[in-house]
C-alpha positions as CSV (number, residue, x, y, z in Angstrom):
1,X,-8.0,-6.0,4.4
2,X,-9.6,-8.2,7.3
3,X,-9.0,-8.1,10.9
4,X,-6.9,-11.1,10.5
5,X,-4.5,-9.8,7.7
6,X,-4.4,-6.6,9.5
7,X,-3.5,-8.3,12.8
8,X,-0.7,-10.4,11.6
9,X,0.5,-6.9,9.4
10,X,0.7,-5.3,13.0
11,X,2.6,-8.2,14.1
12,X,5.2,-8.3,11.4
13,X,5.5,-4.4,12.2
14,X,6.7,-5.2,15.7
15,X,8.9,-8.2,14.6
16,X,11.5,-5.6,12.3
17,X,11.2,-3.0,15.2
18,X,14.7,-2.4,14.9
19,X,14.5,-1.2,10.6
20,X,14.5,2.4,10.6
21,X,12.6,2.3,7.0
22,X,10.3,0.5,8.5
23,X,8.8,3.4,10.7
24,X,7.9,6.4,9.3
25,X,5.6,6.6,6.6
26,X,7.1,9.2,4.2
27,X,4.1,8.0,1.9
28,X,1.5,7.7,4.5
29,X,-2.8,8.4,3.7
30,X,-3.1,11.4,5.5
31,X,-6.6,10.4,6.0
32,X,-5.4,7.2,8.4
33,X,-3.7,7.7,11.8
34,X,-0.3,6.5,12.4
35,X,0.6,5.1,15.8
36,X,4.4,4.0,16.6
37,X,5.0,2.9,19.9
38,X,8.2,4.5,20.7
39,X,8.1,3.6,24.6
40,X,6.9,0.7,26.3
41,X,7.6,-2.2,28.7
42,X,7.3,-5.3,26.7
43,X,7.7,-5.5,22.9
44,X,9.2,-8.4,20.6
45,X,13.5,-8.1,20.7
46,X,14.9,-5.3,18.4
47,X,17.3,-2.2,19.0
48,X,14.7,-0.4,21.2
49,X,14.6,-1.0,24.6
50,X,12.0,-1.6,26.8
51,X,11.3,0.6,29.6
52,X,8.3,1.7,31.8
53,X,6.6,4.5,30.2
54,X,4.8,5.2,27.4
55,X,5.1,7.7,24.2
56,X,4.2,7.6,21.1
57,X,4.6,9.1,17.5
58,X,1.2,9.5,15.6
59,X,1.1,10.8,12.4
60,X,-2.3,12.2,10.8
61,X,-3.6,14.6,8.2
62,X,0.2,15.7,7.1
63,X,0.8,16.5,11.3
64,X,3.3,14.5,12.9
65,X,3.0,14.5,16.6
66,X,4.7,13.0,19.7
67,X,2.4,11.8,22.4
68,X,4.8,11.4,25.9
69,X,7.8,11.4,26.1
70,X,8.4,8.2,28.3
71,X,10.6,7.4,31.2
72,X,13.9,8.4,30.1
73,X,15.8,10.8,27.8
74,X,18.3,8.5,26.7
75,X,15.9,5.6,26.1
76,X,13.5,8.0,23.8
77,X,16.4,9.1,22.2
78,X,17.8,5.3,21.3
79,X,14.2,4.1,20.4
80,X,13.6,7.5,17.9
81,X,16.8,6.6,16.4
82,X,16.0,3.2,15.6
83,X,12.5,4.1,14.4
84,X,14.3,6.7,12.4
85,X,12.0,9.1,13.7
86,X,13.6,13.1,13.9
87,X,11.7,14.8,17.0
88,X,13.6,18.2,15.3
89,X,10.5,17.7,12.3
90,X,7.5,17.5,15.4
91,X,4.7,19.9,14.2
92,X,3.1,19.6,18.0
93,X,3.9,17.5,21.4
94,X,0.7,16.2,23.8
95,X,2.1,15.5,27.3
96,X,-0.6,13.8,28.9
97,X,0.1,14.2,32.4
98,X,3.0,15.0,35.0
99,X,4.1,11.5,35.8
100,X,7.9,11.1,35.1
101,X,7.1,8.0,33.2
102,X,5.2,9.8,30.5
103,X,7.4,13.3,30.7
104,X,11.2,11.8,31.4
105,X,12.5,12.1,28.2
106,X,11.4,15.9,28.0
107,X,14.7,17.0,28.0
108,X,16.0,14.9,24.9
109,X,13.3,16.6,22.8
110,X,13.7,19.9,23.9
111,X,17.6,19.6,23.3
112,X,16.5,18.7,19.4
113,X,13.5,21.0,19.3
114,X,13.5,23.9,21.7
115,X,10.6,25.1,20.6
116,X,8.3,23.0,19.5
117,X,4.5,23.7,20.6
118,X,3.9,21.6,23.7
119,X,0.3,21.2,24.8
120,X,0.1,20.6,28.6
121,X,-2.3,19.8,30.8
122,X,-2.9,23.5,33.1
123,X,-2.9,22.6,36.9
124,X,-2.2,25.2,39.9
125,X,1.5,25.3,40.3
126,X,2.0,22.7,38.0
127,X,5.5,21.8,36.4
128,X,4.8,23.0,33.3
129,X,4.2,26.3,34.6
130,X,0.6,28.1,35.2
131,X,-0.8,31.2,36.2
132,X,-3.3,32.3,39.1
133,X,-5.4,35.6,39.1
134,X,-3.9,36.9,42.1
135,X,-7.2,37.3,43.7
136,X,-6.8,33.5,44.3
137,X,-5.6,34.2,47.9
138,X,-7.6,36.2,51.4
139,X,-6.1,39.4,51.8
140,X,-5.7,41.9,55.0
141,X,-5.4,45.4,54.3
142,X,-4.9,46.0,58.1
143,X,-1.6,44.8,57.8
144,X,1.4,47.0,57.2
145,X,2.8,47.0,53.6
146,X,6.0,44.7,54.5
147,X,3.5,41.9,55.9
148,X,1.7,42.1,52.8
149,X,2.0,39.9,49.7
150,X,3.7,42.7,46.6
151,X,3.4,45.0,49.1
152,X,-0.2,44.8,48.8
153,X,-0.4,45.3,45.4
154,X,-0.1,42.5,43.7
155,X,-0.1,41.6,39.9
156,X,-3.5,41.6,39.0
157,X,-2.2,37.9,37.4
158,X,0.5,35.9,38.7
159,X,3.0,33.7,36.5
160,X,4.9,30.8,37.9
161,X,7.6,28.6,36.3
162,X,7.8,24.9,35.0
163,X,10.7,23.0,35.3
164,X,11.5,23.2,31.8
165,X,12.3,27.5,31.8
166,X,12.1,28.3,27.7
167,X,9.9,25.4,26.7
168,X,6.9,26.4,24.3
169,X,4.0,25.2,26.7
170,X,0.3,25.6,25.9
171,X,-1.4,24.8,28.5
172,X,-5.0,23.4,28.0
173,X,-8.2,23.2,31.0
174,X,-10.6,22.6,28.4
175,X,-12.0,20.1,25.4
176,X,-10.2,21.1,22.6
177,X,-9.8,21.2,18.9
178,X,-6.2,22.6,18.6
179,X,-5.8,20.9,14.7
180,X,-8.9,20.2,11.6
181,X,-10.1,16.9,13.5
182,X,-7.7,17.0,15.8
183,X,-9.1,17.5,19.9
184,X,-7.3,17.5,23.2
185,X,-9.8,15.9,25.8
186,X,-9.3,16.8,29.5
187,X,-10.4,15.3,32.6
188,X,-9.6,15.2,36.0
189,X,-8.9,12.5,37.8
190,X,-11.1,11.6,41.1
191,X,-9.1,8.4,42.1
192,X,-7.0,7.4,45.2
193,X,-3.3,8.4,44.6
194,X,-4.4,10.2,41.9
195,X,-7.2,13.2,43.3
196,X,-7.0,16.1,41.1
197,X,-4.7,15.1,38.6
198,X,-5.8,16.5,35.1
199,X,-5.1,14.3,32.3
200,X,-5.2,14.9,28.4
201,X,-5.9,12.0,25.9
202,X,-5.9,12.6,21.8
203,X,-9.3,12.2,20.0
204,X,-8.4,11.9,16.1
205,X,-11.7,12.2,14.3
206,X,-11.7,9.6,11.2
207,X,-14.0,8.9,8.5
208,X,-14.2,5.7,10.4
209,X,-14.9,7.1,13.4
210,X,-12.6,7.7,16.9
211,X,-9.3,7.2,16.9
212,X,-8.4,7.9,20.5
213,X,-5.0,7.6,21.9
214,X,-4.3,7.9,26.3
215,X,-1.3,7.9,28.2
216,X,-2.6,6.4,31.5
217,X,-6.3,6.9,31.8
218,X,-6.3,8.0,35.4
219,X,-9.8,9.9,35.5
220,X,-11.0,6.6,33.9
221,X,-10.9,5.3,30.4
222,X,-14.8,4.6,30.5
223,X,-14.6,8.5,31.4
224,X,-12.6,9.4,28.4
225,X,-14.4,7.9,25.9
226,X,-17.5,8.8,27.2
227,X,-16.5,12.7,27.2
228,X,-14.5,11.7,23.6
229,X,-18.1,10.8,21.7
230,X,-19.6,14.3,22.3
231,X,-17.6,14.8,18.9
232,X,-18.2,11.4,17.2
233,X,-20.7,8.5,18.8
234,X,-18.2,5.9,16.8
235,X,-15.1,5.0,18.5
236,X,-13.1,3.4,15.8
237,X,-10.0,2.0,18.0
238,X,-8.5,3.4,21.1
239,X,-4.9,2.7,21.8
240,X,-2.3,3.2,25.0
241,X,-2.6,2.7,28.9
242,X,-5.8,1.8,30.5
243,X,-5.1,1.6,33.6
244,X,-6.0,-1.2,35.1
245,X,-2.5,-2.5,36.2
246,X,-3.9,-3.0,39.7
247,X,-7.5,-3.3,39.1
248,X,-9.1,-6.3,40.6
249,X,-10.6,-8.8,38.0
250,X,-14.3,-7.9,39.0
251,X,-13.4,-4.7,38.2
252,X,-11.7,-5.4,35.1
253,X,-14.2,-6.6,33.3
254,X,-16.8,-4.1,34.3
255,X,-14.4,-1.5,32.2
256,X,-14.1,-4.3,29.4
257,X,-17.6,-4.8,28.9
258,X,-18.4,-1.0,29.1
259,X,-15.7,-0.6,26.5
260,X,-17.5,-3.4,24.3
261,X,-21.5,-3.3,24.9
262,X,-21.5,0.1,25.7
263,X,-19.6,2.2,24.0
264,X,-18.9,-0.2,21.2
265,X,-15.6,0.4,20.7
266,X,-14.3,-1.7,17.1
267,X,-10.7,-1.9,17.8
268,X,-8.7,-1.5,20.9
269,X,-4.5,-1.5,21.5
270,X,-3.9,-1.5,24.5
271,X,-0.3,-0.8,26.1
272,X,1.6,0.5,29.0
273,X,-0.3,0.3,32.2
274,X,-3.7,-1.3,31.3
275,X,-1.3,-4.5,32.7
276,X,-1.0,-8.1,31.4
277,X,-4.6,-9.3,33.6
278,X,-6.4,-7.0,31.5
279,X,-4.3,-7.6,28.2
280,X,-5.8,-10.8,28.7
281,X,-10.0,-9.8,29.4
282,X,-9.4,-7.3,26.7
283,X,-8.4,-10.1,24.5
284,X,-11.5,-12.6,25.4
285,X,-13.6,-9.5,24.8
286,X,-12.1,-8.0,21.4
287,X,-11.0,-11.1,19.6
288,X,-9.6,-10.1,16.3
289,X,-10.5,-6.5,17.2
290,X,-7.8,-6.8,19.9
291,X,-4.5,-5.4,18.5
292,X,-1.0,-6.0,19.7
293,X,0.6,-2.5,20.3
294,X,4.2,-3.3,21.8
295,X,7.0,-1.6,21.5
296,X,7.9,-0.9,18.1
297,X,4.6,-1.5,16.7
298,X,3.2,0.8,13.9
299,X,-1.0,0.7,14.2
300,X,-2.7,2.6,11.1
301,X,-6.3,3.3,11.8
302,X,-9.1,3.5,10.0
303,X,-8.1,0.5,7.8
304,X,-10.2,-2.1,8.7
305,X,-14.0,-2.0,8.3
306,X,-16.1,-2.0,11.4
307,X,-17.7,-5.6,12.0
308,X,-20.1,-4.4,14.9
């Protein structure tokens, strides 16, 4: 198939959104990765609706995972039902970071599939729980038992809730390969507004190369693929949000051009918050190798040959 077939296949995709048969792929290579947009802010018209967040429902080697979980419960809930996609059949969920835009419709999935394996990113105190050795914090034997933390004998670890009590979380601090070519990368974000906040993008290894899926690429996507190819040097496509919804243009096309010259990225598909200035660069960069990804649309990667 060439870029252009496969282009205006992805298209069509998006254009009968609202066909449940349309969505899952009961017959699917389980060699190719499977990418349905099941939350986003712009999309052609169907029976999903548009909403600011982003999740997605990837399906690869016989797994079928949900990436996010969007914005809100009743939105993921309307948008799975018209995709005919059943959460209750998840093997594994990736929530990529602690934004209610990409963990908001936690609640529908957990009221279909209570315990479905969650992987998490782990943060101190975080809301999907954590733990601490409790020699974390200074301590003052001078002080008398009751001015003590436990009495002065505390737990030699220390457990603390999410906001989800009962959920299944695995939390996850380092790179890691959690199915046969399947890896959770994790970074930490060293941004403005966003110090410290550790993010988790999906790294599908292909016979094509990297199929690498982020929810908003706040440590950087530059970062993320650079840390991704320390298990394949071939990024094949990567597809969610960049970003770069506020990014200057300068700026903008320093992360497009890294994406394209140095890293050499074939395909990217590009959604949520990389916003519509950098749709655009990312367009004038990719060409053909730029694929729509809105709401609705299915991607399938590796399908195309590489043409760099």
């Amino acid at each position: 198939m060439t870029a252009t077939s496969w282009l205006i296949s992805a298209v069509f995709l998006a254009l009968i959104a609202g066909d449940p048969a349309s969505a899952t792929n009961a017959n699917a290579d389980p060699a190719q990765a499977h990418i349905t947009v099941l939350y986003d802010a712009f999309g052609q018209t169907s029976k999903m609706q548009k909403d600011w967040g982003y999740a997605a429902f990837i399906e690869y080697g016989g797994k079928r995972i949900l990436f996010d979980t969007g914005n809100n419960p009743d939105i993921l809930a309307q948008n799975a039902k018209a995709k005919g996609i059943d959460f209750s059949k998840l093997d594994f969920v990736i929530m990529s970071h602690r934004h209610g835009d990409h963990m908001g419709g936690l609640t529908y999935l957990l009221s279909v599939n209570p315990h479905v394996t969650i992987y998490a990113p782990k943060e101190g105190f975080g809301v999907y729980g954590a733990e601490l050795p409790s020699a974390f914090y200074r301590k003052d034997p001078s002080l008398p038992p009751e001015q003590r933390y436990y009495s002065g004998a505390p737990p030699e670890i220390m457990r603390f809730g999410s906001a989800w009590p009962g959920a299944n979380f695995q939390l996850v601090d380092k790179n890691t390969e959690i199915a046969p070519n399947i890896h959770l990368i994790t970074l930490v974000s060293d941004k403005p507004g966003t110090l410290e906040l550790r993010e988790l993008s999906l790294v599908i290894n292909t016979s094509e190369g990297l199929v690498i899926v982020v929810g908003c690429s706040h440590p950087g996507v530059d970062k993320i693929v650079e840390s991704a190819t320390a298990i394949n040097p071939r990024v094949h496509l990567i597809a969610g949000g960049f970003h770069l919804v506020v990014t200057p243009d300068p700026d903008i096309e320093n992360i497009v051009g890294a994406l394209h010259d140095r890293f050499k990225v074939e395909y990217v598909a590009p959604g949520h918050c990389t916003g519509e200035p950098a749709f655009a660069a990312l367009k004038r960069a990719f060409g053909d190798h730029y694929i729509y990804a809105g709401l609705g649309t299915t991607v399938t990667a590796p399908e195309l040959e590489g043409h760099r």
